[in-house]
Each structure stands twice: as C-alpha cells, then as structure tokens.
N, C-alpha and C positions, 0 to 999 in steps of 0.2 A: 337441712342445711342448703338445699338448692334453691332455695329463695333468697339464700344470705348471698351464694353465688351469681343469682340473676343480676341480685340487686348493685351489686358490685360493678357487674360488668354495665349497665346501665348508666351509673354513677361516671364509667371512664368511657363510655360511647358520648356521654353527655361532654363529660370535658372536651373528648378530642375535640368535638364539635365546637367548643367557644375556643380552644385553641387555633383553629383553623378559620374560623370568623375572625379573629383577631390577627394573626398573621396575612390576613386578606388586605387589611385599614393598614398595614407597616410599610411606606413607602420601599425601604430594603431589603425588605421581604419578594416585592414585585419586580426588582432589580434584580435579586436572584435566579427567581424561575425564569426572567426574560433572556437572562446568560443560560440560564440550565436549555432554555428552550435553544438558545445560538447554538450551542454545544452540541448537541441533538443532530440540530441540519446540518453542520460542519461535518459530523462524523460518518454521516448520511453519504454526503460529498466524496468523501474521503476513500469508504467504502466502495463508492461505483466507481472510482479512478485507480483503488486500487485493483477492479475485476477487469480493468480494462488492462492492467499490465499482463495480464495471463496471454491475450492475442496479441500484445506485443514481443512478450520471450520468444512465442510459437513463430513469430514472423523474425527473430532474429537467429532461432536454431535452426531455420529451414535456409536462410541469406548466409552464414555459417557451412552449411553443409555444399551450398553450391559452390563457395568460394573456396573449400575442401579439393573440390573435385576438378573446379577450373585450375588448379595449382597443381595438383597432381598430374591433369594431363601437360599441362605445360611443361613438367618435368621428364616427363616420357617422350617427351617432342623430341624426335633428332638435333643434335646437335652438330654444327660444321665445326668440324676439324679445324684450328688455327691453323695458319699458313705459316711452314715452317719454314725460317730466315737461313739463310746460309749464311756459315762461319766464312767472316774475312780473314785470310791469313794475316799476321802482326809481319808487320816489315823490323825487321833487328839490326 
C-alpha cells in the first residue's frame, strides 16, 4: 500500500501546483498578496516604533523622579513666617 500512498500524495503535490499556477494568472489574487505584502511592512513599522516607546517611558520615569525630588526639596525649603497684622481696636 505505500505506493497507493506515494501515488496519492503525488497526485495533490501535482494539484497544488496548477492551483498556484493558476492563482498566479487571477488579477485578485495579485491584489491580495500585494495587501498581504503592505501588511507585512506596516507591521514591520509598527513594530520598531513600538521598541522605541520603551526609551521613551525610561526617559519619562527618570523626568518623573527628578521632578519628585525637585518638589520635595522645595517643600523642605524654609518658609517666612506671614507678617502678623495688629488688631485695630472697634471704636463703639
């Protein structure tokens, strides 16, 4: 029976081949993989811009932590005292 099985496979290595000869000649066919192919280099794109938002968090946790620390010492800053008003007495 491994001959019945060669032959088999044979037979549908044979098709795929006129099926892909033929999906070659189908105008819509060539429309597609030229999307599939857009597709492809979009995602490609997409990809490297999203690796680039990694140095940008890094560059926005570091501007974060200094603007942490510049608020913190301005809080510790000495403070002056208001100038306290003296009470007018009420004339009655």
């Amino acid at each position: 029976m491994p001959e019945g099985k060669q032959d088999l496979l044979s037979k549908l290595a044979d098709r795929g081949e006129d099926v892909v000869g033929k999906l070659a000649d189908i105008p819509a066919a060539q429309r597609l993989l030229d999307a599939g192919m857009q597709l492809k280099d979009r995602v490609d794109e997409l990809q490297r811009r999203v690796r680039g938002l990694d140095a940008l968090e890094r560059r926005v946790d570091a501007l974060e932590k200094k603007v942490e620390e510049l608020s913190r010492s301005s809080r510790t800053a000495p403070k002056r005292a208001p100038a306290k008003r003296k009470a007018q007495a009420k004339k009655t």
